[in-house]
N, CA and C atoms as a LAMMPS dump frame, in Angstrom:
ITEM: TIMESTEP
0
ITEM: NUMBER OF ATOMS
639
ITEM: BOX BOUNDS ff ff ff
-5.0000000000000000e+02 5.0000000000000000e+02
-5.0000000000000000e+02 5.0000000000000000e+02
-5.0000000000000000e+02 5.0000000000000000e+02
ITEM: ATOMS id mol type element x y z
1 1 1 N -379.28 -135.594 84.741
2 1 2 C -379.73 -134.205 84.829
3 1 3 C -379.297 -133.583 86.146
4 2 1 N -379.01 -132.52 85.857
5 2 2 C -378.409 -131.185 86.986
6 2 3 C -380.015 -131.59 87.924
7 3 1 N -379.171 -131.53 89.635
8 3 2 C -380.579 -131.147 90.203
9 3 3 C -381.378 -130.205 90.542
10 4 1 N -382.498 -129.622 90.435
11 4 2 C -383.461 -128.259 90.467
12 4 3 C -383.165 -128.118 91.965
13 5 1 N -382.991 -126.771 92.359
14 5 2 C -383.557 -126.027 93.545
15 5 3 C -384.701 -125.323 93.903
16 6 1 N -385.654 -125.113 94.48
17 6 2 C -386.875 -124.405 94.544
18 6 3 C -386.282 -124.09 96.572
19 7 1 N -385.999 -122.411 96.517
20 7 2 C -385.591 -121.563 97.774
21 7 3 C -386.643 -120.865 97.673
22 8 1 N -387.287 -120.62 99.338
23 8 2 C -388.138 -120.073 99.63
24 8 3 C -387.773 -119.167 100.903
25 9 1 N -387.113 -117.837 100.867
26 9 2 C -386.488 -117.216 102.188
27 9 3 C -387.788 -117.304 103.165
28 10 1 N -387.343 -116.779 103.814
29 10 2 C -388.509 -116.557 105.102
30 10 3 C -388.763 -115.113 105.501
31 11 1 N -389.892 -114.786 106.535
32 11 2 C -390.877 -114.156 106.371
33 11 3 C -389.938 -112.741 105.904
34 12 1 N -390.595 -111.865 105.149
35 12 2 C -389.814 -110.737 104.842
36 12 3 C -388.276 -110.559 104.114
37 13 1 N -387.792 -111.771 104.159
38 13 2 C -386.62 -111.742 103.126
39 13 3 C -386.789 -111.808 102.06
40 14 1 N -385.608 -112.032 101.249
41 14 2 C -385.711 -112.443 99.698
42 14 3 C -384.411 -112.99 99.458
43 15 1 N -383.825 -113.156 98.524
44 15 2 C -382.739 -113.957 97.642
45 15 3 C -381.713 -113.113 98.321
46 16 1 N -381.436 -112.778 99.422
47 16 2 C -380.354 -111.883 99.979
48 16 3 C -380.055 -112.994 100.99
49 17 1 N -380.434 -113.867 101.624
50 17 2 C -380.143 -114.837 102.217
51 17 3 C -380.012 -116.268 102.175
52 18 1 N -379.732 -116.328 100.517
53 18 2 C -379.147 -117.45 99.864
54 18 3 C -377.461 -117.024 99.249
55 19 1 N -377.716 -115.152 99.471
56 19 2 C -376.205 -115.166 98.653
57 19 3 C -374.896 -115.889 98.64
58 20 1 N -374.288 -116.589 100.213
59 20 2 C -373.726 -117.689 100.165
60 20 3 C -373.71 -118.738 100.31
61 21 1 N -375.133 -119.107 99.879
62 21 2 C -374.983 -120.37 99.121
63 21 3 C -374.097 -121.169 97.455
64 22 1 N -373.637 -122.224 97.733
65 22 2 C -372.871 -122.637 96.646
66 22 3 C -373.592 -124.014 96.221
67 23 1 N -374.538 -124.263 95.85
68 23 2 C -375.375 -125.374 95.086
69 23 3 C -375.047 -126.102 93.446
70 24 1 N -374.644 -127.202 93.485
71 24 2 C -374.381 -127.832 91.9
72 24 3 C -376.14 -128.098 91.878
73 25 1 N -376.509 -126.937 90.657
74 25 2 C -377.585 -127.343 90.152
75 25 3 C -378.351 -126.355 89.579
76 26 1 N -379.218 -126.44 89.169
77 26 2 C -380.562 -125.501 88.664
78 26 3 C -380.91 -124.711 90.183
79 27 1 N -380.925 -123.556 90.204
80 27 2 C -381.505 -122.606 91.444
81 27 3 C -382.193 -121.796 90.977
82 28 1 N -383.929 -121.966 91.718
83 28 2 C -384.632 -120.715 91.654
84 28 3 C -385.344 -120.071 92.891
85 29 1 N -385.127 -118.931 92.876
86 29 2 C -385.621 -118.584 94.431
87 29 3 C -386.956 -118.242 94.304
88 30 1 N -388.094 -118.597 94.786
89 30 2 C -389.41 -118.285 94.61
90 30 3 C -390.146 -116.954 95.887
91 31 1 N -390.119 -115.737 94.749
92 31 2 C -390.75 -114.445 95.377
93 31 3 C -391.974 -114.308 96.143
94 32 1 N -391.974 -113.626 97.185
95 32 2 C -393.294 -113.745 97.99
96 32 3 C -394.195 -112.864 96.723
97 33 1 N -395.043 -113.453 96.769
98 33 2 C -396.484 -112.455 96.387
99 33 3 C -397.258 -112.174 97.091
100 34 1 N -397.625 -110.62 96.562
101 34 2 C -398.649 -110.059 98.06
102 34 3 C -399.915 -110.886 98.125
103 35 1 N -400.647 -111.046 99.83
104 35 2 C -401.731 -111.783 99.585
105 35 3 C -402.887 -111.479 98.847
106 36 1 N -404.056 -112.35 98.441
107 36 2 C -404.73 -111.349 97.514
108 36 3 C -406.399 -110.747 98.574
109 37 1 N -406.349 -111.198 99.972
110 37 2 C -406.733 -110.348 100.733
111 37 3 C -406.321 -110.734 102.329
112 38 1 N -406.086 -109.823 103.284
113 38 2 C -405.884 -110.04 104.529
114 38 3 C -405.627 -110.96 105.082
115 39 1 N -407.324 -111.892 104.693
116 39 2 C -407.643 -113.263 105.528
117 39 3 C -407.145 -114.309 104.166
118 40 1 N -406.378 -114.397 103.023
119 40 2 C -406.182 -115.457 102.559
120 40 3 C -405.691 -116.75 103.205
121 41 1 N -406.155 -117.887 103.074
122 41 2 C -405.847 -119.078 103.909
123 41 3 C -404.491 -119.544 103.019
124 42 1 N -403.819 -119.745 104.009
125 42 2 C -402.186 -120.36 103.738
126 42 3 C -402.186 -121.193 102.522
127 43 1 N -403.323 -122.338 102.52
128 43 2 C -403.107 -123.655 101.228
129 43 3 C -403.186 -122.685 100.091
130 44 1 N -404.171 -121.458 99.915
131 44 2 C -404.506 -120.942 98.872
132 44 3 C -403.435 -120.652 98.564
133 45 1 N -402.828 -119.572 99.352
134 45 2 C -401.121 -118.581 98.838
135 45 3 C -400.567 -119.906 98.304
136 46 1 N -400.073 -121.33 99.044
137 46 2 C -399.38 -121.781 98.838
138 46 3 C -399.541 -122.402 97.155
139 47 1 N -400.442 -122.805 96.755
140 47 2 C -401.317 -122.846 95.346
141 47 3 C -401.137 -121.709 94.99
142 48 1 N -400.843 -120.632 94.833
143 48 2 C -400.152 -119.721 93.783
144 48 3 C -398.899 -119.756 93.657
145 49 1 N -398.323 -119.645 95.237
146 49 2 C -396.977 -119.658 94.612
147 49 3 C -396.166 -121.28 94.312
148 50 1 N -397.513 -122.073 94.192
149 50 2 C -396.833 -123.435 93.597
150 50 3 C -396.814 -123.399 92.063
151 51 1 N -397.628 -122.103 91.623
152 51 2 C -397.626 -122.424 89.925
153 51 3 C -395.744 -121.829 89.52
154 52 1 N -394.799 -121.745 90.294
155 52 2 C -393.894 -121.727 89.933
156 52 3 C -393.19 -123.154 90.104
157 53 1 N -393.947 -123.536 90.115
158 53 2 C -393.027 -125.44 90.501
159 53 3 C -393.464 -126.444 89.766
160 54 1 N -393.225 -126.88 88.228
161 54 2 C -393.61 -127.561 87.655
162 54 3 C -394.033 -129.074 88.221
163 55 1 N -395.209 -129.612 87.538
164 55 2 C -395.657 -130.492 88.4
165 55 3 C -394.908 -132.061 88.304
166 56 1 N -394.31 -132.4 86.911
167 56 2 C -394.094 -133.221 86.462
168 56 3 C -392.365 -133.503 86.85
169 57 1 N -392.02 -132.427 87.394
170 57 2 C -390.241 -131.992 87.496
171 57 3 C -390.238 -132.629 88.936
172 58 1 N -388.623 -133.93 89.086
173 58 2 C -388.06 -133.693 90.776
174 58 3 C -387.396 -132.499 91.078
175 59 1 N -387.741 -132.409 91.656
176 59 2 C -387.179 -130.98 92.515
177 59 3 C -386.73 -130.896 93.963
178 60 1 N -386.279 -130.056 94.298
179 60 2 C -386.19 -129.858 96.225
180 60 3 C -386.497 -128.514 96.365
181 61 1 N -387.691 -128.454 96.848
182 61 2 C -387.794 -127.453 98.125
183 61 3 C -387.306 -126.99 98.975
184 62 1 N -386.542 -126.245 98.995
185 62 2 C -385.809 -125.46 100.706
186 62 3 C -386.739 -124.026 100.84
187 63 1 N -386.86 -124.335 102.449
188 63 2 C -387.375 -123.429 102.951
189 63 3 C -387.131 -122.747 104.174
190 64 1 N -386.731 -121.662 104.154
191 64 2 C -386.095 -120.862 105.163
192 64 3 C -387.532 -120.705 106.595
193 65 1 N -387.462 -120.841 107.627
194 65 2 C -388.533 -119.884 108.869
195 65 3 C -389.68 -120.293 108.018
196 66 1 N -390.535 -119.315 108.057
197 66 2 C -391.733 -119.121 107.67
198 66 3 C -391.429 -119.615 105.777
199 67 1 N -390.408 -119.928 105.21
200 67 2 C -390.785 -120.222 104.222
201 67 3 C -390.23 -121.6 104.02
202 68 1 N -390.251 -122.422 104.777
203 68 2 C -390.221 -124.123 105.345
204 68 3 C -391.574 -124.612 105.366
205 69 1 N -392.373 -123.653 106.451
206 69 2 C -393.794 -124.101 106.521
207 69 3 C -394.603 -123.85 104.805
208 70 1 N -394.258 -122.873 103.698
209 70 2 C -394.563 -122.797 102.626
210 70 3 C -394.032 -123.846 101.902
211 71 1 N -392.849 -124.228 102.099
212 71 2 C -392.27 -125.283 101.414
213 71 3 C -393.266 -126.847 101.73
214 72 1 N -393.39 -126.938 102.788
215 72 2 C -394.457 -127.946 103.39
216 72 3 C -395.577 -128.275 102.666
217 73 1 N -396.36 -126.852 102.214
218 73 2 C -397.458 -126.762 101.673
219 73 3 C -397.679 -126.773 100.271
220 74 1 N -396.584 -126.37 99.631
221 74 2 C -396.226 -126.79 98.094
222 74 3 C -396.024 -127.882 98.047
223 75 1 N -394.823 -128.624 99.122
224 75 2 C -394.691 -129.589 98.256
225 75 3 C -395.826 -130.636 98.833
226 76 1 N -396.477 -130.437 99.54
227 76 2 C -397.885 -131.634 99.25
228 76 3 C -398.705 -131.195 98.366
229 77 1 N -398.415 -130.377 97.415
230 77 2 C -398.945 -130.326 95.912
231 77 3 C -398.192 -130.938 94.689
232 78 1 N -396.877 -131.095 95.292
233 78 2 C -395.789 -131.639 93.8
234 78 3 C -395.047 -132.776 94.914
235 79 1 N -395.994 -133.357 94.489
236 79 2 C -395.64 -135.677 94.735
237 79 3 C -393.914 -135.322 94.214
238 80 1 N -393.766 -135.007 93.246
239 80 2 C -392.249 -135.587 92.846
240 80 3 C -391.022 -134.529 93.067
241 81 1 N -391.701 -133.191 94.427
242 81 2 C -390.765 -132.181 95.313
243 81 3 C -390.043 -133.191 96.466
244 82 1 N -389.316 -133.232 97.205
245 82 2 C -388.53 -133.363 98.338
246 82 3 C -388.222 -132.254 98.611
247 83 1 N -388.833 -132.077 100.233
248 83 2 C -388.939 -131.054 100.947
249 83 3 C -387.941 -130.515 102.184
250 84 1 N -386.984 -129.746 102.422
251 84 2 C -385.967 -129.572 103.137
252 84 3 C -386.074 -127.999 103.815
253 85 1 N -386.452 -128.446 105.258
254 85 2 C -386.378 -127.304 106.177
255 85 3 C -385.272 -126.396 106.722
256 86 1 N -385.247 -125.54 106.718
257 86 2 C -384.168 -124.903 107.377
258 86 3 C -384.419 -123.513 108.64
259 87 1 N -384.126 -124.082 110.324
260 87 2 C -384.543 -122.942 110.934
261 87 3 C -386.232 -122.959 110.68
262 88 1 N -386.769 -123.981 110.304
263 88 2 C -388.207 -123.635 110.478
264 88 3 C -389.149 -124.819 111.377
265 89 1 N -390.195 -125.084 111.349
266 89 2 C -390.84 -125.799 112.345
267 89 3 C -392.351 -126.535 111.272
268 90 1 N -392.816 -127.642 111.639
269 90 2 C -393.648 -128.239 111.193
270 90 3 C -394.773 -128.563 111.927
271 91 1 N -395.181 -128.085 113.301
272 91 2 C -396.612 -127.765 113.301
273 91 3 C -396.182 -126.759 115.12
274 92 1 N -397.806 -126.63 115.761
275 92 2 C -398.066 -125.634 116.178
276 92 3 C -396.908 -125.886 117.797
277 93 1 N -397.018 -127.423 117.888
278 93 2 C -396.256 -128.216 119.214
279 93 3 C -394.945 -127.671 119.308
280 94 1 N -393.634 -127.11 118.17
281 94 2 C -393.024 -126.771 118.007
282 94 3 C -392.308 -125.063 118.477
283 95 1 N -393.469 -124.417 118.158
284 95 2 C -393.283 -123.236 118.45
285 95 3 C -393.285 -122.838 120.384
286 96 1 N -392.618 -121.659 120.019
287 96 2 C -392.256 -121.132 121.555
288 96 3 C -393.328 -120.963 122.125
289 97 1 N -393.172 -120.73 123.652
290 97 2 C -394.238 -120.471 124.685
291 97 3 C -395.261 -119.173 124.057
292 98 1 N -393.954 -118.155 123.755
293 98 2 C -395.186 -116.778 123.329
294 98 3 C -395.598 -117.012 121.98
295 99 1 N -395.119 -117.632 121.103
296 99 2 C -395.814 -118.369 120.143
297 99 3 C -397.243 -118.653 120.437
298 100 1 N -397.139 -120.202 120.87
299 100 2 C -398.447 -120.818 121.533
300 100 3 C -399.626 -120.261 122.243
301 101 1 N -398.889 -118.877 123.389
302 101 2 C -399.855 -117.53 123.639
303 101 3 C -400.43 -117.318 122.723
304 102 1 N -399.609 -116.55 121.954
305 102 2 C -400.193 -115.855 120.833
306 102 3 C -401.466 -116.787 119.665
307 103 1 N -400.849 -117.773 119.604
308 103 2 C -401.88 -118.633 118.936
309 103 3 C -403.369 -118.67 119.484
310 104 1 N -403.095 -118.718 120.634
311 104 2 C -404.414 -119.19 121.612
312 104 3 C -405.453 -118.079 121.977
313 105 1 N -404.492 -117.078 122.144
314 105 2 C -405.274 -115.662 122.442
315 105 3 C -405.378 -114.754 121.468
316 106 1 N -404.55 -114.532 120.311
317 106 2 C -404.805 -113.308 119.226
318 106 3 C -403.794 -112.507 119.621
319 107 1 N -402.435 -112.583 120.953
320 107 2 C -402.222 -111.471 120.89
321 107 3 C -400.937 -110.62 120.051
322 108 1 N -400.945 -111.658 119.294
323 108 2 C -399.955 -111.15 117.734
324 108 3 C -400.658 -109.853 117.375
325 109 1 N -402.445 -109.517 117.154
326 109 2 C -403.024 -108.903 116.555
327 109 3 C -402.467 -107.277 117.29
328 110 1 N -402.3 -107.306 118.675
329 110 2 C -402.041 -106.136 119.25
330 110 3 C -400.905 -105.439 118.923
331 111 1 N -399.556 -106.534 118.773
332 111 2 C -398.068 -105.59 118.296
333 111 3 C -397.715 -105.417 116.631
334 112 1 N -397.328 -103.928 116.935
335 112 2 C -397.603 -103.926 114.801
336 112 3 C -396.522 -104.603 114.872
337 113 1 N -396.535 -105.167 113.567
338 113 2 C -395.168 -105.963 112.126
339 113 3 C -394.511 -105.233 112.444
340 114 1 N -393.946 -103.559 112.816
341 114 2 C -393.018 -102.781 112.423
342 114 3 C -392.33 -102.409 113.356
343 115 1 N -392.992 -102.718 114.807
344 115 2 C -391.42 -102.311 115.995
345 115 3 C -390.649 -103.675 115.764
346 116 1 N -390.05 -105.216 115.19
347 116 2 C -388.685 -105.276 115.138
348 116 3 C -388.153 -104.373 114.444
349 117 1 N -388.429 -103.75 113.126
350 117 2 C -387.123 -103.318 112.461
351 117 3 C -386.739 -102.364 113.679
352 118 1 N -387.894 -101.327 114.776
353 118 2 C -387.544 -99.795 115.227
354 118 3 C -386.092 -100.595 116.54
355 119 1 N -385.913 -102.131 116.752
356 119 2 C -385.475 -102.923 117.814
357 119 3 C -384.053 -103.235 117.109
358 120 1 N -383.119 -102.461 116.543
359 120 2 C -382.432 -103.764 115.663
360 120 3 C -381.521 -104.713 116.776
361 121 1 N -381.203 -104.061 117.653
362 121 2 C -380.224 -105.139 118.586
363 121 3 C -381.322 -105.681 119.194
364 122 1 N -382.35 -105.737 119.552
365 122 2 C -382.844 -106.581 120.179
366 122 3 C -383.253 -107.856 119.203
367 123 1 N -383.56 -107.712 117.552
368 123 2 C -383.587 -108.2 116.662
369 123 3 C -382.331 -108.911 116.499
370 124 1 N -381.142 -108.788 116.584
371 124 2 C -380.154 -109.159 116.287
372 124 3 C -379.746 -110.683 117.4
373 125 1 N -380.123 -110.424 118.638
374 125 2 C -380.208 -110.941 120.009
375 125 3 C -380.881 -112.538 119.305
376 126 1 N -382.075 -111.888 119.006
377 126 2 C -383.124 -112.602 118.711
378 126 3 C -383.227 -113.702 117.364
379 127 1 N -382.261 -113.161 116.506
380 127 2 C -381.598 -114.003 115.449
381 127 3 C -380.591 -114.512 115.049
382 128 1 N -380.369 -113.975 116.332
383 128 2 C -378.46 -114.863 116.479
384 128 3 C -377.315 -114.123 115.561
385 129 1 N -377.78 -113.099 115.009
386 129 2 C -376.54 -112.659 113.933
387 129 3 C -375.31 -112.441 114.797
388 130 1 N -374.505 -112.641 114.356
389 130 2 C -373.179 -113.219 115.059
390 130 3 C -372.069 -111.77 114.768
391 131 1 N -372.24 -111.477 113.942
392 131 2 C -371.423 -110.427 113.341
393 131 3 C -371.904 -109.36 112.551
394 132 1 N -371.057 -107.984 112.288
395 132 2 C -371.558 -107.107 111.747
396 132 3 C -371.976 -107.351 111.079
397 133 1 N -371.338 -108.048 109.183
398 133 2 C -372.204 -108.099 108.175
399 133 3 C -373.361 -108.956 108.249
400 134 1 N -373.831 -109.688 109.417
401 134 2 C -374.902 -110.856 109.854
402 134 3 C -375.835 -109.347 110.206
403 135 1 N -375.344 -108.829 110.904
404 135 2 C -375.913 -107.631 111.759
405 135 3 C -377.188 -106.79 110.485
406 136 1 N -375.855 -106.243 109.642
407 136 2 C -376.467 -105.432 108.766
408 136 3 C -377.417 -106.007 107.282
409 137 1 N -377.333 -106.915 107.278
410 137 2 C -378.185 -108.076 106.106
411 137 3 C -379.006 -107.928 107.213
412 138 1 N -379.312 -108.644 108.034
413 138 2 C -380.543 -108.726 109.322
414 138 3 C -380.837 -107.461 108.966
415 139 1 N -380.802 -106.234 109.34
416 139 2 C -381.43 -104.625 109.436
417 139 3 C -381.903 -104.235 108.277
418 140 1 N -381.018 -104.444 107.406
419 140 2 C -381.302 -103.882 106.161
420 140 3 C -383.231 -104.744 105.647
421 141 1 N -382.793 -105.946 105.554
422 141 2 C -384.25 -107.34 105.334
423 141 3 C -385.443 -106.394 106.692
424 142 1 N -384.849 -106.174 108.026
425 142 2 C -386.06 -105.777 108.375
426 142 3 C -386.898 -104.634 107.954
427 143 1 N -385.87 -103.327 107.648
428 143 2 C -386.468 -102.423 107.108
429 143 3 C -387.303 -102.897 105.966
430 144 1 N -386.872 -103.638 104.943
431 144 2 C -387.467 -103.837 103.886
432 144 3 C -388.729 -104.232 104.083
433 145 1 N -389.143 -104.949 105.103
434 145 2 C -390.095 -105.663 104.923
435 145 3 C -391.7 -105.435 105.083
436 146 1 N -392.544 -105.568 104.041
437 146 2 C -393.547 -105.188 104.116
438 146 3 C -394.802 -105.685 104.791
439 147 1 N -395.302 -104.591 105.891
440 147 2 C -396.14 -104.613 106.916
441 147 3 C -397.54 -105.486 106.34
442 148 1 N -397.744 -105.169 105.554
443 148 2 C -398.89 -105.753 105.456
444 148 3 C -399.168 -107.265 105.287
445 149 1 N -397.603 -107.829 104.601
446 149 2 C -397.466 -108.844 104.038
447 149 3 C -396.807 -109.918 105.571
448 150 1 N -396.072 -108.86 106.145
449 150 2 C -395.829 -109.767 108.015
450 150 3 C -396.796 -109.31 108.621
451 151 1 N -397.884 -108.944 108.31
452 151 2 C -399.053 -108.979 109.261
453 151 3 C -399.746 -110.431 108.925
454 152 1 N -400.138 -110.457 107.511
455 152 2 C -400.803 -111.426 107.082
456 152 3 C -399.688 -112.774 107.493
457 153 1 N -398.908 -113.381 106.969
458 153 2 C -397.641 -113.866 107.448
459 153 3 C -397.744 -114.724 108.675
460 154 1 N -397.61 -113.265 109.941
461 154 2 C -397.616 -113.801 111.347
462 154 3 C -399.078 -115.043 111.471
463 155 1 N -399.856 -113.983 110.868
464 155 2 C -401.746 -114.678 111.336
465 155 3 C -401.446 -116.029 110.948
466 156 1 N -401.021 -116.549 109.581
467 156 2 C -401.352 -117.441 108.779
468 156 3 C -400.373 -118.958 109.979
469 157 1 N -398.774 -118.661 110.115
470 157 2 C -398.135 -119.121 110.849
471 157 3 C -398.058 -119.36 111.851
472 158 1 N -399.169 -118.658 113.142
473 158 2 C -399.745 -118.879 114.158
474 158 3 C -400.749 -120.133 114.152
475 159 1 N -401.64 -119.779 113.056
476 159 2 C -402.588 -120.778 112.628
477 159 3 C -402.869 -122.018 112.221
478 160 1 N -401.133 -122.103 111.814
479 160 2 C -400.924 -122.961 110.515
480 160 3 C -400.778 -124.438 111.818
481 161 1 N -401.97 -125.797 111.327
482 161 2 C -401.726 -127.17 111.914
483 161 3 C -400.929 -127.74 111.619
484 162 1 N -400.354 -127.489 110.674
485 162 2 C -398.757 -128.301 110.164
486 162 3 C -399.245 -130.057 109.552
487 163 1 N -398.307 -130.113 108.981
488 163 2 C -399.226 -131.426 108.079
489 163 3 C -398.118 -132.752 108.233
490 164 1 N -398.917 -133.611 109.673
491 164 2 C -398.387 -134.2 110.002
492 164 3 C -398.117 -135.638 108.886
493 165 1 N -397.192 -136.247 109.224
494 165 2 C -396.557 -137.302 108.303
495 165 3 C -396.201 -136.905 107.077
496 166 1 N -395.928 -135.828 106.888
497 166 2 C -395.436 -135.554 105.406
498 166 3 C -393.508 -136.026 105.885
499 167 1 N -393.179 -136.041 104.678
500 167 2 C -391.827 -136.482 104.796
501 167 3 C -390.789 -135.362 104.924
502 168 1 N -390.143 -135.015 105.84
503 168 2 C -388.86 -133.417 105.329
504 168 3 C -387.537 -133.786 105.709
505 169 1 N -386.729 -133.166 105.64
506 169 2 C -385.462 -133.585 105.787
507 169 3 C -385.131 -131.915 106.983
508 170 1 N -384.645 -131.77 107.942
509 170 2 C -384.583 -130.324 108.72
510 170 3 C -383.265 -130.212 109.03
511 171 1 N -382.991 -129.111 108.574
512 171 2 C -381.16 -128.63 109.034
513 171 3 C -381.871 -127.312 110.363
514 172 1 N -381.268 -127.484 111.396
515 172 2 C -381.544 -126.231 112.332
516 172 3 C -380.313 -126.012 113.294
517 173 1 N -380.006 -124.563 113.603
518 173 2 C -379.44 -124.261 114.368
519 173 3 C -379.429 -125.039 116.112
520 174 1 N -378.737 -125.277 116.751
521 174 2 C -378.716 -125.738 118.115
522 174 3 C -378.97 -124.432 119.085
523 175 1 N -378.454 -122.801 118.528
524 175 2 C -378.731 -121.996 119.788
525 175 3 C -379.931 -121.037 118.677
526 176 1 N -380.758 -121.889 118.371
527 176 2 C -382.1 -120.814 117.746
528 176 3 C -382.997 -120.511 118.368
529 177 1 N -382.882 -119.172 119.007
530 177 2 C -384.232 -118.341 120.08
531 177 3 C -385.95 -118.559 119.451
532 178 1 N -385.149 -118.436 118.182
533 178 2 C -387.052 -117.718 117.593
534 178 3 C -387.574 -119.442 118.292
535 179 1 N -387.099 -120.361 117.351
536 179 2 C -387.585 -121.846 117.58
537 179 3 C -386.846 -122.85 118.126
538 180 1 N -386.522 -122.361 119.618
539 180 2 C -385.483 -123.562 119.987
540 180 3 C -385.586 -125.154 120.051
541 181 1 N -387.277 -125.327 120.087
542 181 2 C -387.077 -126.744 120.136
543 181 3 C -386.757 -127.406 118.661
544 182 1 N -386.718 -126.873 117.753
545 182 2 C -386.546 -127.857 116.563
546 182 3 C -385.028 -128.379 116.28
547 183 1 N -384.21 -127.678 116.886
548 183 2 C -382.916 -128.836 116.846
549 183 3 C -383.398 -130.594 116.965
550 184 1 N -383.809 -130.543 117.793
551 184 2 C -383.793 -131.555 118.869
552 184 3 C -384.645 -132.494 117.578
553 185 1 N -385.257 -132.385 116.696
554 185 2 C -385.774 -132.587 115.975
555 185 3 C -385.636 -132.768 114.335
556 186 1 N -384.233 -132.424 114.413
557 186 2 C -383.492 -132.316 113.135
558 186 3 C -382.722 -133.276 112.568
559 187 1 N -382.15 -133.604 111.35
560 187 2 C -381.379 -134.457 111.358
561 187 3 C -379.983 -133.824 111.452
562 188 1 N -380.274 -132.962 110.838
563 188 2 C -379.019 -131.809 110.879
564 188 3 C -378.755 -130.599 111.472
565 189 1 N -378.258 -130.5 113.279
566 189 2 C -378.248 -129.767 113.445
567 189 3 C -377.393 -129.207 113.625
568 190 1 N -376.888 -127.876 113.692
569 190 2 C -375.71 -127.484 113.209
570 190 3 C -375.183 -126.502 114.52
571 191 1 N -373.938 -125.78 114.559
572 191 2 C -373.794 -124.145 115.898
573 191 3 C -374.521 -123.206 114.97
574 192 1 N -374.963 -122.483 115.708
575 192 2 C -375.644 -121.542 115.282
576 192 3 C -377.106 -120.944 116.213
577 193 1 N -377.175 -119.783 115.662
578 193 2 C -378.874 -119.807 115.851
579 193 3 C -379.935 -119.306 114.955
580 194 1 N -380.749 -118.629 114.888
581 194 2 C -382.349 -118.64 113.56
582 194 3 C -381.126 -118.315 111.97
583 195 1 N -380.438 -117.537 112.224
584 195 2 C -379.598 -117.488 110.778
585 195 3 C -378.402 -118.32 110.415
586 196 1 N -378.845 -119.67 110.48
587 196 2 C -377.702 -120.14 110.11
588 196 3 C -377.376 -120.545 108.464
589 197 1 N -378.776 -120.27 107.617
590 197 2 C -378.476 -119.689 106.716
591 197 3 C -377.129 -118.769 106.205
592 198 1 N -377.036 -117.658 106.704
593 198 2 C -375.688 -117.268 106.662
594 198 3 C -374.521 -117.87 107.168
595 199 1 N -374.682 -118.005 108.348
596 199 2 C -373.37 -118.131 109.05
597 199 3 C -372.961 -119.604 108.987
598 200 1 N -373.785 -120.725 108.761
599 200 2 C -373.314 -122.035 108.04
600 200 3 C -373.66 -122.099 106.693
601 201 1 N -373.6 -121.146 106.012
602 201 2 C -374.086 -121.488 104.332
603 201 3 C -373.273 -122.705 103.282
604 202 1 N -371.89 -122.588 104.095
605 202 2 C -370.934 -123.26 103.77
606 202 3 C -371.362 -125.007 103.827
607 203 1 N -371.461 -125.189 104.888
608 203 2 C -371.874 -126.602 105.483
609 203 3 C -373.061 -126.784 104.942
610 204 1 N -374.113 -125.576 104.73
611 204 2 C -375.779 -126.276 104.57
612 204 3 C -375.104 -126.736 102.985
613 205 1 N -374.638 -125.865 102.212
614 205 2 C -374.346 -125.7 100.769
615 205 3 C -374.089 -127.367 100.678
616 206 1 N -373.081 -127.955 101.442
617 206 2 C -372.656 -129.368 101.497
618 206 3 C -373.306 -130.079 101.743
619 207 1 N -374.857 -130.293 102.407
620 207 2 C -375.284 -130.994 102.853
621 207 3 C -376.555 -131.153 101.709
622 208 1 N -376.657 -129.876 100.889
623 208 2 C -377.786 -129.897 100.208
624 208 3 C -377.253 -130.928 98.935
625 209 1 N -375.751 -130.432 98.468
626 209 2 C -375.433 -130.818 97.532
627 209 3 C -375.015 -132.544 97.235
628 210 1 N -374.953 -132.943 98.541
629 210 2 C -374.908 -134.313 98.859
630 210 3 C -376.24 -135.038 98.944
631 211 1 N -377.191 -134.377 99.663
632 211 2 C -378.654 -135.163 99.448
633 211 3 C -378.874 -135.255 97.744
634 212 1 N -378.527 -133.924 97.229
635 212 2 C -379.281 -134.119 95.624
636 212 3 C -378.528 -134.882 94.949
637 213 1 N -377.441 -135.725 95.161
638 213 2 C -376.461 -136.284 93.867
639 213 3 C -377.307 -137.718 94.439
């Protein structure tokens, strides 16, 4: 049997940052759903959007940023998922200094969701897009993205203890601002920085397609 994909973009994207990907297999990209209030706790979301992941099916999980740590949390609901990070981080030790601030003090709560998109070069700085069309996929995903859903998002990912000893496999950039320490931590780390999604899609495409055979 062909092997299943289960893609999970990260925070505020969607299936626009798998477009060059080239995978031998079953691919489904799994859609954020809005939370169903403010304070929903992460395991819960992650239990909805696991009813798209049959329980009985092997599968792989990929998960982009913020949708690595979702991938995490599904797949310690589906025993027979293998879980594969990309550009994302597995508990709180990981994250940056203003990260860890922010964790400790609340002060995520003070800056809205909506000055990156009003920032795009400073956004761009900040995600490594390398080139125009990196540039304009980046701008375009920030505009898109809905405030309420990277409000809730940020809270949950600040919060989130990360679930130690689970098993993952991590592809990460070597020059990634958002989360620089997780190279160091990877098996696969690649040039690049937070989007190497795009700009190695080529290589991840190879690396995915070699774990699943």
């Amino acid at each position: 049997m062909p092997p299943v994909f289960y893609l999970i973009p990260g925070l505020g994207a969607d299936e626009r940052v798998f477009q060059f990907l080239r995978l031998h297999g079953e691919v489904h990209v799994l859609q954020w759903l809005p939370p169903q209030t403010p304070q929903e706790p992460l395991p819960h979301y992650a239990a909805r959007l696991a009813a798209a992941v049959p329980e009985a099916r092997p599968c792989w999980l990929v998960g982009v940023s913020f949708g690595g740590v979702l991938a995490q949390e599904v797949g310690a609901l589906r025993p027979l998922a293998r879980v594969v990070l990309i550009s994302s981080f597995t508990g709180p030790r990981e994250l940056p200094w203003m990260g860890r601030l922010a964790r400790a003090t609340g002060l995520h709560r003070l800056v809205p969701p909506q000055l990156l998109p009003l920032m795009p070069r400073a956004a761009q700085w900040l995600f490594g897009a390398r080139n125009g069309g990196e540039y304009r996929l980046l701008r375009q995903i920030l505009l898109d993205t809905d405030v309420a859903f990277t409000r809730w998002a940020i809270a949950q990912l600040l919060q989130w203890p990360g679930r130690p000893g689970q098993a993952v496999i991590r592809i990460h950039g070597t020059a990634d601002r958002l989360l620089p320490a997780g190279a160091a931590h990877s098996q696969y780390a690649l040039p690049g920085g937070h989007l190497i999604i795009i700009s190695q899609a080529r290589e991840i495409s190879r690396i995915l397609n070699e774990l699943a055979t």
